[in-house]
GUPA-32296 format. One line per field, with one value per residue: y, z, x of N, C-alpha, C in turn; residue in three letters; residue number from 1. Coordinates in nm, 3 decimals. Example, Ala and Ser with C-alpha at 12.3 -4.5 7.8 and 13.67 -1.06 7.14 Angstrom:
<atoms>
n_c2 = c(-0.569, -0.225) $
n_c3 = c(0.780, 0.708) $
n_c1 = c(1.319, 1.285) $
ca_c2 = c(-0.450, -0.106) $
ca_c3 = c(0.780, 0.714) $
ca_c1 = c(1.230, 1.367) $
c_c2 = c(-0.330, 0.003) $
c_c3 = c(0.780, 0.787) $
c_c1 = c(1.320, 1.290) $
residuo = c(ALA, SER) $
num = c(1, 2) $
</atoms>
This chain:
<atoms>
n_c2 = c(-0.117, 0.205, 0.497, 0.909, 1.282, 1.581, 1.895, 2.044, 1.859, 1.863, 1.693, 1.334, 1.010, 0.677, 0.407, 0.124, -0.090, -0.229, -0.036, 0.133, 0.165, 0.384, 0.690, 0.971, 1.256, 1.438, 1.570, 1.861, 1.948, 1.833, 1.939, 2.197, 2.174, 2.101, 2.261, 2.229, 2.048, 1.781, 1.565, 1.362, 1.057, 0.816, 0.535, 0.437, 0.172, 0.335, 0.221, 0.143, 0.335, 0.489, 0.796, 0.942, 1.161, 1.475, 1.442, 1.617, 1.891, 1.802, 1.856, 1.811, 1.771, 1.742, 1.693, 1.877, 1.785, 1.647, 1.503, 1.275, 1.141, 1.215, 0.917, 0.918, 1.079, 1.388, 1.414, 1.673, 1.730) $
n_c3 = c(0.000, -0.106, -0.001, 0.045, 0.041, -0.017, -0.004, 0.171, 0.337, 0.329, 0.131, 0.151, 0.066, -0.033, -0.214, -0.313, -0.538, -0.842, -0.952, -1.229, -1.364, -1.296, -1.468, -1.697, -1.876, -2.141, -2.277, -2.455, -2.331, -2.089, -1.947, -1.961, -1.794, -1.471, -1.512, -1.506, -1.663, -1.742, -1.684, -1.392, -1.335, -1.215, -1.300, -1.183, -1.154, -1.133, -0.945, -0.772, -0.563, -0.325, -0.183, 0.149, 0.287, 0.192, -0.016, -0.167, -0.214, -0.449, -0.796, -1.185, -1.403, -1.755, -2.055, -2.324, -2.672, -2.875, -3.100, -3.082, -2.877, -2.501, -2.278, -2.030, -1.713, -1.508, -1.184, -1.008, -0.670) $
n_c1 = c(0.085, 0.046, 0.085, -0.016, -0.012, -0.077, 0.062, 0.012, -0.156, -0.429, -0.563, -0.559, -0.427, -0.431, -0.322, -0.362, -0.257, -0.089, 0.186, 0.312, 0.627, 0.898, 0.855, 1.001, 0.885, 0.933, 0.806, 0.717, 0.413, 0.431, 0.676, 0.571, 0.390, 0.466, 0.673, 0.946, 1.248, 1.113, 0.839, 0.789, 0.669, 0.422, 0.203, -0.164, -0.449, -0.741, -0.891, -0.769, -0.766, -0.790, -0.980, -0.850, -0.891, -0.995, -1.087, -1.354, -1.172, -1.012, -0.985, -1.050, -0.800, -0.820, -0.635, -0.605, -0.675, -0.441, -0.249, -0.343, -0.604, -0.550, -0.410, -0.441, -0.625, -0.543, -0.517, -0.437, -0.322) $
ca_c2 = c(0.000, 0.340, 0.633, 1.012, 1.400, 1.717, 1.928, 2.101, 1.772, 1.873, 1.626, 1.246, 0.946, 0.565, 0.364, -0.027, -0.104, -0.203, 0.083, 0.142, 0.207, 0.608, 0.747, 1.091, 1.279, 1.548, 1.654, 2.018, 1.978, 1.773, 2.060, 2.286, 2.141, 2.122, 2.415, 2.163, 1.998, 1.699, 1.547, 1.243, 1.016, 0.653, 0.544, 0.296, 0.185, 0.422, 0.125, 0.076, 0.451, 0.532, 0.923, 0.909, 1.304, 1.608, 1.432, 1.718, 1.953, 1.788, 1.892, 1.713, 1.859, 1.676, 1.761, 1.933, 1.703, 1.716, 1.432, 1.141, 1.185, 1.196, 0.822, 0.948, 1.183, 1.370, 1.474, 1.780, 1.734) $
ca_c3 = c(0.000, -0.094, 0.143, 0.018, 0.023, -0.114, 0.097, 0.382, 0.375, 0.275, 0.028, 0.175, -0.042, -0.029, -0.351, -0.321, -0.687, -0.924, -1.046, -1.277, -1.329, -1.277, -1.606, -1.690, -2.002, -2.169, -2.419, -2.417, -2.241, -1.946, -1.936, -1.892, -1.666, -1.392, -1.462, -1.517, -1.744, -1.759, -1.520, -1.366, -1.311, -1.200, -1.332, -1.068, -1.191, -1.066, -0.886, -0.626, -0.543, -0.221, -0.092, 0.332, 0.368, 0.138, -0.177, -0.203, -0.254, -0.530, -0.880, -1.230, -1.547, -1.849, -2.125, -2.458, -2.756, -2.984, -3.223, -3.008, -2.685, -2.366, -2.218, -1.858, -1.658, -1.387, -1.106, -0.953, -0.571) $
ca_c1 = c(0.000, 0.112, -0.030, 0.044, -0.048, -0.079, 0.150, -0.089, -0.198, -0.582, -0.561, -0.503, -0.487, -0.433, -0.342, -0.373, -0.250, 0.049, 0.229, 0.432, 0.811, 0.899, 0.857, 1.006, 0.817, 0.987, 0.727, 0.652, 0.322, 0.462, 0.751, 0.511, 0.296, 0.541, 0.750, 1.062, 1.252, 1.022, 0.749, 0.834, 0.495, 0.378, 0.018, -0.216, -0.558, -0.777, -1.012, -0.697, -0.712, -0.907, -0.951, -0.927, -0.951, -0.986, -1.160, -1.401, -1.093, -0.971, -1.040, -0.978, -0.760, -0.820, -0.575, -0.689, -0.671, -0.340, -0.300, -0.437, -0.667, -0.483, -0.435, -0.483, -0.679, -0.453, -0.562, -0.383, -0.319) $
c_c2 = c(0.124, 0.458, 0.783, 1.135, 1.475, 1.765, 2.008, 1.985, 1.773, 1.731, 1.452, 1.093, 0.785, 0.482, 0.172, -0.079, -0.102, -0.058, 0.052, 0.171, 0.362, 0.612, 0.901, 1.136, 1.435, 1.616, 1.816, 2.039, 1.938, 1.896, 2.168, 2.298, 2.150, 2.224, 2.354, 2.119, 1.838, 1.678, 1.394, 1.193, 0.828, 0.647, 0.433, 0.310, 0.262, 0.391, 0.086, 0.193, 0.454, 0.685, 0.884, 1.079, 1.371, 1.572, 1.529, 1.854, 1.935, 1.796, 1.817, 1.810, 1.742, 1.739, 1.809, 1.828, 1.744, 1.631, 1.294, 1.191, 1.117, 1.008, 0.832, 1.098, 1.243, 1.477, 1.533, 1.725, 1.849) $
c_c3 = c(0.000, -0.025, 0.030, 0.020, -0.063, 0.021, 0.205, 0.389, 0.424, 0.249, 0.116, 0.121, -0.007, -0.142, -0.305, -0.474, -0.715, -0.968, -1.138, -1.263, -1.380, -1.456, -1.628, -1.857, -2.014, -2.248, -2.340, -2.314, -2.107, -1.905, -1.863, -1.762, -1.530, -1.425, -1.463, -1.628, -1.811, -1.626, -1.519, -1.275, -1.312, -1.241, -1.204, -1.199, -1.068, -0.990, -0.746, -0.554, -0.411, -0.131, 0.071, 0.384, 0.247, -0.014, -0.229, -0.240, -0.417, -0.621, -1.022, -1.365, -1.619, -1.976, -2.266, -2.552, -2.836, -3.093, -3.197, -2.899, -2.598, -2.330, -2.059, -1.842, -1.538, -1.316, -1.006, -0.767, -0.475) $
c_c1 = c(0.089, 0.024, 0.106, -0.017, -0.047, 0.009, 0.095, -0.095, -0.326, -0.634, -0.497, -0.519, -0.414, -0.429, -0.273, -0.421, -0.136, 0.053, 0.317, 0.526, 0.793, 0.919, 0.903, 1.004, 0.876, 0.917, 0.732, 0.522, 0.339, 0.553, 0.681, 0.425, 0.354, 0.644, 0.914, 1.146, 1.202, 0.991, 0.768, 0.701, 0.502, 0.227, -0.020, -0.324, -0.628, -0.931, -0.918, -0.707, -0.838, -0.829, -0.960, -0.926, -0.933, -1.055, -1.224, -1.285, -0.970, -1.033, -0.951, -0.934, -0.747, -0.733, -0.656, -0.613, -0.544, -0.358, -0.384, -0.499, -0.596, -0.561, -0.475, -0.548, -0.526, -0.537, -0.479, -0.432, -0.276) $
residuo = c(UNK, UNK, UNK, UNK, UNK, UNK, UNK, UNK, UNK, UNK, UNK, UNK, UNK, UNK, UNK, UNK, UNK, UNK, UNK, UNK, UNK, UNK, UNK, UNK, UNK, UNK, UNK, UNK, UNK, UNK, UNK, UNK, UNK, UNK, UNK, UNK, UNK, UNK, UNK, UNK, UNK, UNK, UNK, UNK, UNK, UNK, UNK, UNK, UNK, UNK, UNK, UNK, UNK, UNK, UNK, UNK, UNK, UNK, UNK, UNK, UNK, UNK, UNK, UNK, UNK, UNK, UNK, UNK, UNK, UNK, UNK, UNK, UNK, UNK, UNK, UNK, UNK) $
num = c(1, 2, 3, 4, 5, 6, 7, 8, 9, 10, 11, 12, 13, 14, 15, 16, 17, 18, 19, 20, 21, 22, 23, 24, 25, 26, 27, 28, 29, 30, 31, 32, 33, 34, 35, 36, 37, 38, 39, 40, 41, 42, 43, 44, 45, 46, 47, 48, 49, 50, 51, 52, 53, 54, 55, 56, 57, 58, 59, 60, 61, 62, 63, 64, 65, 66, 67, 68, 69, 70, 71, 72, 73, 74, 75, 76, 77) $
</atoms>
């Protein structure tokens, strides 16, 4: 089981699920998204994921379409 926050620690989350291996995405939109030189990301299925405080504070960004539709949702913590 992985346990994790948002950093007040509003936001508290519980993920009972394979992940994947760290991935770090250099496209331009990942770039931007974090403000880095790429964003470094694990996926779960999102049936292992259980909120235990602040679910109502969380909100969801879906990306805008480029040449394929986005494989994941992400949800900003």
């Amino acid at each position: 089981m992985i346990t994790g926050s948002c950093l007040c620690g509003g936001v508290v989350f519980e993920i009972d699920a394979a992940l994947t291996p760290m991935q770090y995405r250099h496209a331009a939109r990942c770039r931007k998204a974090t403000g880095a030189a790429f964003a470094a990301e694990v996926l779960a299925s999102a049936s292992g994921l259980r909120w235990t405080r602040g679910q109502d504070l969380v909100t969801l960004f879906e990306a805008p379409l480029l040449r394929h539709a986005p494989r994941e949702r992400r949800v900003p913590g």
